[in-house]
TILUM-33599 format. One record per residue: residue number from 1; residue in three letters; chain; y, x, z of N, C-alpha, C in turn. Coordinates in Angstrom, 2 decimals, m for minus. Layout:
! TILUM-33599
{r NUM,"ALA","A",{Y,X,Z},{Y,X,Z},{Y,X,Z}}
...
This chain:
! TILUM-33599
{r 1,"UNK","A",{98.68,86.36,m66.55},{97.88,87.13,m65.62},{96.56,87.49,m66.29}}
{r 2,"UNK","A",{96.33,88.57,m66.02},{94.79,89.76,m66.63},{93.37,88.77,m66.26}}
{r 3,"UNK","A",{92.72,88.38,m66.56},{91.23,88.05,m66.24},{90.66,89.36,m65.95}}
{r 4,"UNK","A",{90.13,90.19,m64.84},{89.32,91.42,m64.98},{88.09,91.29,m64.59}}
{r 5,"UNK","A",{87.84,91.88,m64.63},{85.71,91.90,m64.23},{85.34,92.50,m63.16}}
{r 6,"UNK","A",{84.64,92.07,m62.70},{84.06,92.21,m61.41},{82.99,92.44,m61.23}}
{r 7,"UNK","A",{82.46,93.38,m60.70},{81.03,93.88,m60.99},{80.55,94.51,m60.04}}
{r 8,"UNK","A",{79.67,93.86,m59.47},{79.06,93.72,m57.80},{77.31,93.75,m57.37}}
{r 9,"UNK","A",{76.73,94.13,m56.59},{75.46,93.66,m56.79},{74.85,93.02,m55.09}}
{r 10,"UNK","A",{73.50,91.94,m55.33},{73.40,91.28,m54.71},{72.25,92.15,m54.10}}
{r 11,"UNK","A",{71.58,91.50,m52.93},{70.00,91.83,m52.43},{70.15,90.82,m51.52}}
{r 12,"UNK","A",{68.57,90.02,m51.39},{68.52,89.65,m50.15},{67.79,89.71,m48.86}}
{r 13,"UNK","A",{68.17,90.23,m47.74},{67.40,90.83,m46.40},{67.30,90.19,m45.74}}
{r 14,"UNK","A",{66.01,90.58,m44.83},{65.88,90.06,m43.37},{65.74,91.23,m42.50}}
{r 15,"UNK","A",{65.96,90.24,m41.61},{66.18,91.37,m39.61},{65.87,90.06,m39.11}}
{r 16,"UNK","A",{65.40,90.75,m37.87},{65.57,89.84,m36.44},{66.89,90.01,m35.92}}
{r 17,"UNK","A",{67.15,88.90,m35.45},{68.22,88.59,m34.54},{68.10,89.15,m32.91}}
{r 18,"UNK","A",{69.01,88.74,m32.28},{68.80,88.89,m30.56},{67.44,88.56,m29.72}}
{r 19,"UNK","A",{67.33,87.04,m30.32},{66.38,86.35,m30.04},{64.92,86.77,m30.79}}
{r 20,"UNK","A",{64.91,87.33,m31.39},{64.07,88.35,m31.90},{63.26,86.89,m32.82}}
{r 21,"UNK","A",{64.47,86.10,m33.67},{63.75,85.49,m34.32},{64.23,86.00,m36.21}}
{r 22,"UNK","A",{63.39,85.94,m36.65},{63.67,86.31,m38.48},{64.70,86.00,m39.12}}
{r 23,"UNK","A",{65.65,86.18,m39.30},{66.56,85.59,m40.64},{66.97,86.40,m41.58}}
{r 24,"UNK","A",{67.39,85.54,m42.91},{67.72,86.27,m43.94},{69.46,86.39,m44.31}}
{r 25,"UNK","A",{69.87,86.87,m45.23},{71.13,86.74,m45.42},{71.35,88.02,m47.21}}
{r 26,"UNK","A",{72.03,87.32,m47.39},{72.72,87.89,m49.19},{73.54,89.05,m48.29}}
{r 27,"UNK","A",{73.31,90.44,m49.02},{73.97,91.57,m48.93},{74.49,91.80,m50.18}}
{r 28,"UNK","A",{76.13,92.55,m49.82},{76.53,92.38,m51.33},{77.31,93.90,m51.29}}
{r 29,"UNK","A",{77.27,94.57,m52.62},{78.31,95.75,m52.66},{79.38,95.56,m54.19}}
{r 30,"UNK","A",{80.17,96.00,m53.97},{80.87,96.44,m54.99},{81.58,97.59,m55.95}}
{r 31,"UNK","A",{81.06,97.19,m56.99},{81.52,98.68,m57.49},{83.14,98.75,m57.83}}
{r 32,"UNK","A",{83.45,99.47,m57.77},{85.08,99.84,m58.22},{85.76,99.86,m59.43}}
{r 33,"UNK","A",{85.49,98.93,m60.37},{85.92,99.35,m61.70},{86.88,98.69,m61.81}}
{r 34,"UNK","A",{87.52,99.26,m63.17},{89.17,99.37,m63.82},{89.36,98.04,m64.38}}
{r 35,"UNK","A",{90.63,98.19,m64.19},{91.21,96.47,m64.82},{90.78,96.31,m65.82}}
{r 36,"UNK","A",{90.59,95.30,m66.87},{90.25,94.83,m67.75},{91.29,94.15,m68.48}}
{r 37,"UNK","A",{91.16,94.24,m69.75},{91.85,93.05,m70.66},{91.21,92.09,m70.77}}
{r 38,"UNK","A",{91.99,90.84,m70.40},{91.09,89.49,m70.33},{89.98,89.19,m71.76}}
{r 39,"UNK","A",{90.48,89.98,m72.91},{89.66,89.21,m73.74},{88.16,90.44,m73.24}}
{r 40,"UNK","A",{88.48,91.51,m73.01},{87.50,92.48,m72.95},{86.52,92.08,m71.87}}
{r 41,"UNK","A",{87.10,91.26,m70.68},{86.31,90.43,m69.23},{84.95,89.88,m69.94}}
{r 42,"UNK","A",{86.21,89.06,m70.78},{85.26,88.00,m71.02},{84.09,88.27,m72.18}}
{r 43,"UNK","A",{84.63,89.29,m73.26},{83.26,90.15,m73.77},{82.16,90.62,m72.82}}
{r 44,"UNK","A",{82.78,91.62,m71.86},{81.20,91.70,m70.52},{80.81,90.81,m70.50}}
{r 45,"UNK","A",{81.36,89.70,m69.70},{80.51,88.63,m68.83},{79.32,87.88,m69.93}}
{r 46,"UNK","A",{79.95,87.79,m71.30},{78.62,87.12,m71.79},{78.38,87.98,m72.80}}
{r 47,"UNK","A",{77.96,89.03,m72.89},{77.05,90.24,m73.32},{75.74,90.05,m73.07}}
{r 48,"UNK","A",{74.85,90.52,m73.86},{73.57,90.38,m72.70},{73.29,91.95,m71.98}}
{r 49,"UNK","A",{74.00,92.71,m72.76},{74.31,93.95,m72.03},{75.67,94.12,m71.53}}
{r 50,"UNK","A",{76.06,93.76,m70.20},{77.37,93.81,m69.77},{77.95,95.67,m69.63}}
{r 51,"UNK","A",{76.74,95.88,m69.37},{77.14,97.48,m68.54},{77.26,98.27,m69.78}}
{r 52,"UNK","A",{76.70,97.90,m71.03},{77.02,98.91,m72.23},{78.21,98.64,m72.94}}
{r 53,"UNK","A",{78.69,97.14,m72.87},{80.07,96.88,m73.22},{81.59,97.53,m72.00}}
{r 54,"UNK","A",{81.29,97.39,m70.93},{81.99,98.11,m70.28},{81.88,99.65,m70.61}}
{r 55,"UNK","A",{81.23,99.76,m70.28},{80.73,101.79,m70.52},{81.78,101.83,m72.06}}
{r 56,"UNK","A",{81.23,100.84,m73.30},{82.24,101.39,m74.15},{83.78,101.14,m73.94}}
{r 57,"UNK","A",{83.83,100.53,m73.38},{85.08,100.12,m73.59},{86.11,101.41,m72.92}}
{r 58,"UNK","A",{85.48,101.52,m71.91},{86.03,102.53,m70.77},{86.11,103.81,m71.78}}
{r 59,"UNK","A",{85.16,104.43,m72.49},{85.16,105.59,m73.03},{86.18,105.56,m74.19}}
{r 60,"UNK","A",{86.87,104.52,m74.40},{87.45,103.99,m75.48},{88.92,104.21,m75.31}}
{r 61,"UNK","A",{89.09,103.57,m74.08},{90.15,103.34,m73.67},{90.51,104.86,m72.77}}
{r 62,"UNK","A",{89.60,105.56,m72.04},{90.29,106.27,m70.82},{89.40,107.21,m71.29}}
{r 63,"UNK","A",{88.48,107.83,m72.50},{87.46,108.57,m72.28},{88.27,110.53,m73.40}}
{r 64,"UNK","A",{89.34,110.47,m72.82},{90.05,111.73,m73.52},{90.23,113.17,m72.37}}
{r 65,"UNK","A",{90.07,114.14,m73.21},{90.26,115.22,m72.21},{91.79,115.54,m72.06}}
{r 66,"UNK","A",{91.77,115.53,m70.71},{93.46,116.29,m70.76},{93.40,117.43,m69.66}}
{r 67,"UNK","A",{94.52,117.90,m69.80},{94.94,119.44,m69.05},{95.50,118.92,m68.31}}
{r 68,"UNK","A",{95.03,119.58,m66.95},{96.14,118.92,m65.52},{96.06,120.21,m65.01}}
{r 69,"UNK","A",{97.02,120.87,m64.34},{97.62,121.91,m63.91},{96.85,122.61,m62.73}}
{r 70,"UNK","A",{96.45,123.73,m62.84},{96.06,123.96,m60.86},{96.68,124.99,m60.69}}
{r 71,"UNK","A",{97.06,124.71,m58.81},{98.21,125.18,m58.19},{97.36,126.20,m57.38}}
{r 72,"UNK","A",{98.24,127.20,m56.68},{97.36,128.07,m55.70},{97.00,127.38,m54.24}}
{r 73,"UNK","A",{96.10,127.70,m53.84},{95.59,126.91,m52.79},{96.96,126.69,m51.59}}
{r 74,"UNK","A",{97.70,127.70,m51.57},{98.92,127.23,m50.68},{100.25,127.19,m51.32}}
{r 75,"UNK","A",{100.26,126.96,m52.29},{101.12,126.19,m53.02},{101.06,124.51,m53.13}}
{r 76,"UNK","A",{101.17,123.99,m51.68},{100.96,122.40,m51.39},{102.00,121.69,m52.11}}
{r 77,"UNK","A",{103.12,121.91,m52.44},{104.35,121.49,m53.07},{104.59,121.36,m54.66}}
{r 78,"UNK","A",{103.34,122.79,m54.90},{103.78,123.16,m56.50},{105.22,123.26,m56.91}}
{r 79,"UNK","A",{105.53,123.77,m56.31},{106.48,124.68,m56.75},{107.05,125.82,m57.44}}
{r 80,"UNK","A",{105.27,126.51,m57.66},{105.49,127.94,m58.00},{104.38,127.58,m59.64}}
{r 81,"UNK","A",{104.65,128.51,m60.18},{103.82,128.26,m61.85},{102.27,127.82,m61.74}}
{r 82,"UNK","A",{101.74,127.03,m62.14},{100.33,126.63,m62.20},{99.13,128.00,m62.57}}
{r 83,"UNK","A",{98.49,128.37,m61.98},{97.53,129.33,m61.98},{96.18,129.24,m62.91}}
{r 84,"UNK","A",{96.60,127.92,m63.32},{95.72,127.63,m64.69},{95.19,126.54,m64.66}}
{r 85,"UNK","A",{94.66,125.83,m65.59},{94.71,124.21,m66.17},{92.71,123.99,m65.78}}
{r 86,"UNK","A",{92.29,122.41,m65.59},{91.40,121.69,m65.36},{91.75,120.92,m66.36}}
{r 87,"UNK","A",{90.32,120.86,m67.10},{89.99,119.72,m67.90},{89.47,118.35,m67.05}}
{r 88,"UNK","A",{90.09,117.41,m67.71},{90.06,115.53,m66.78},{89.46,114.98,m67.82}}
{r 89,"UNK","A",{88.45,114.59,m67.63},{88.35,112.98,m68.59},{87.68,111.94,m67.51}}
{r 90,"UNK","A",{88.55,111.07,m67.50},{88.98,109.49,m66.42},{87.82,109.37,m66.79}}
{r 91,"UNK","A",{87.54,108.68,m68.21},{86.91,107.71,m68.69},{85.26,108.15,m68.22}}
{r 92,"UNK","A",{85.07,109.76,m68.64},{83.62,109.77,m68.46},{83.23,110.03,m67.27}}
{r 93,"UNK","A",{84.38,110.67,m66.68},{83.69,110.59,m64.98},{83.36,109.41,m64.60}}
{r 94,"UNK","A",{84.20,108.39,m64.55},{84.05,106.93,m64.26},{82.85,106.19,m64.44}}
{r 95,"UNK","A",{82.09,106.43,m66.07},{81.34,106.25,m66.82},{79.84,107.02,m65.78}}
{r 96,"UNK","A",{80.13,107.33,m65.17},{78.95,109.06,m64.81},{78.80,108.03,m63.34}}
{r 97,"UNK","A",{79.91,107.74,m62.80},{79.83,107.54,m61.23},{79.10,105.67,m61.63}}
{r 98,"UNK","A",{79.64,105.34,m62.37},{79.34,103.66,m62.66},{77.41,103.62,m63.01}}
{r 99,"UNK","A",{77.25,104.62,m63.86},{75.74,105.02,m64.25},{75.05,105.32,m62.76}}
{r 100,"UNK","A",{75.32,105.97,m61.83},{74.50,106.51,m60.68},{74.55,105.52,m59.54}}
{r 101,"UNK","A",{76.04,104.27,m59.91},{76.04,103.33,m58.95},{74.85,102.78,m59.50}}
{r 102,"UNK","A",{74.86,101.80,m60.53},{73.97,101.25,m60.75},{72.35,101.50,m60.84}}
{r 103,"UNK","A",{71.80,102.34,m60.91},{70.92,103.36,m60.70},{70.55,103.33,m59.13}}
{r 104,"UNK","A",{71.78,103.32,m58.41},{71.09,103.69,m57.03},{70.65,101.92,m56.69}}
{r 105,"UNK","A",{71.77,100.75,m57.11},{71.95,99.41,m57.11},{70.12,98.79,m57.14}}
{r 106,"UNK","A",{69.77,99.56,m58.24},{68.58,98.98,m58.99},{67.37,99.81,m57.96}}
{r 107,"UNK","A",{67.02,100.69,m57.27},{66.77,101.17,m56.38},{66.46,100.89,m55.36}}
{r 108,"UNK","A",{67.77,100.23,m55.30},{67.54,99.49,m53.49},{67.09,98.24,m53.55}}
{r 109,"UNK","A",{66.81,97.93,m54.23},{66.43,96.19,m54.93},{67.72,95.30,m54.78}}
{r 110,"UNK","A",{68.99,95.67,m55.43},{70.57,94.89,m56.31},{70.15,94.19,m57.16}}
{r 111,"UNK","A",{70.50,93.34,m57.47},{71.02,92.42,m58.31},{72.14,92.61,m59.09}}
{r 112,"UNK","A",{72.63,93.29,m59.89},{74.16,93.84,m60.58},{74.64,92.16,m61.68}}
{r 113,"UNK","A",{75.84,91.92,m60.89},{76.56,90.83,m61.58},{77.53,91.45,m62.20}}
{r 114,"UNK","A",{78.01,90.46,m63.15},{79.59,90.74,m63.82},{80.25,89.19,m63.66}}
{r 115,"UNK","A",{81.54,89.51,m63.46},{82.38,88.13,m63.14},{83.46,88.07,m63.41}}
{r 116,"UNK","A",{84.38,87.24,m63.47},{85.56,87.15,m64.14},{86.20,87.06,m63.24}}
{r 117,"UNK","A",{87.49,87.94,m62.80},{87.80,87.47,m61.40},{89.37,87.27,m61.94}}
């Protein structure tokens, strides 16, 4: 079984309650990232830059352009010849959305972990 990484961030808040008395509590989000190869987990987790070893890895592994087909808007089936091709790259979109998570993470006052899950 895969070791993958987990990569989440913390904050901690307060509110009043009912009783309109103070408490705190750990808020947590998670970001969505791609499986990992266990030895690659465990490169993040003790990095002292986790997020630049992921980022490469990702561009490494998933960061290629490919041609994916587009259909006419009512051609739901595709059935009929592709009306012309979109460039994809997984890796750097991924890379783009992971950069603006963390960014917004650091923002809101996050805590960004990496973990071995």
């Amino acid at each position: 079984m895969s070791m993958n990484i987990y990569i989440y961030a913390t904050r901690e808040i307060s509110f009043k309650n009912k009783k309109g008395e103070t408490q705190t509590e750990t808020q947590a989000t998670v970001f969505d990232s791609f499986q990992t190869p266990t030895e690659v987990t465990y490169e993040i987790v003790k990095s002292n830059d986790p997020a630049q070893v992921y980022i490469d890895w990702m561009l490494r592994e998933c960061g290629v352009d490919e041609e994916w087909p587009v259909y006419a808007d009512d051609d739901f089936m595709m059935e009929r010849e592709p009306i012309g091709v979109e460039i994809i790259n997984v890796g750097k979109e991924h890379v783009e959305k992971f950069k603006q998570w963390m960014i917004w993470m650091e923002e809101s006052g996050y805590e960004i972990k990496y973990e071995v899950l």
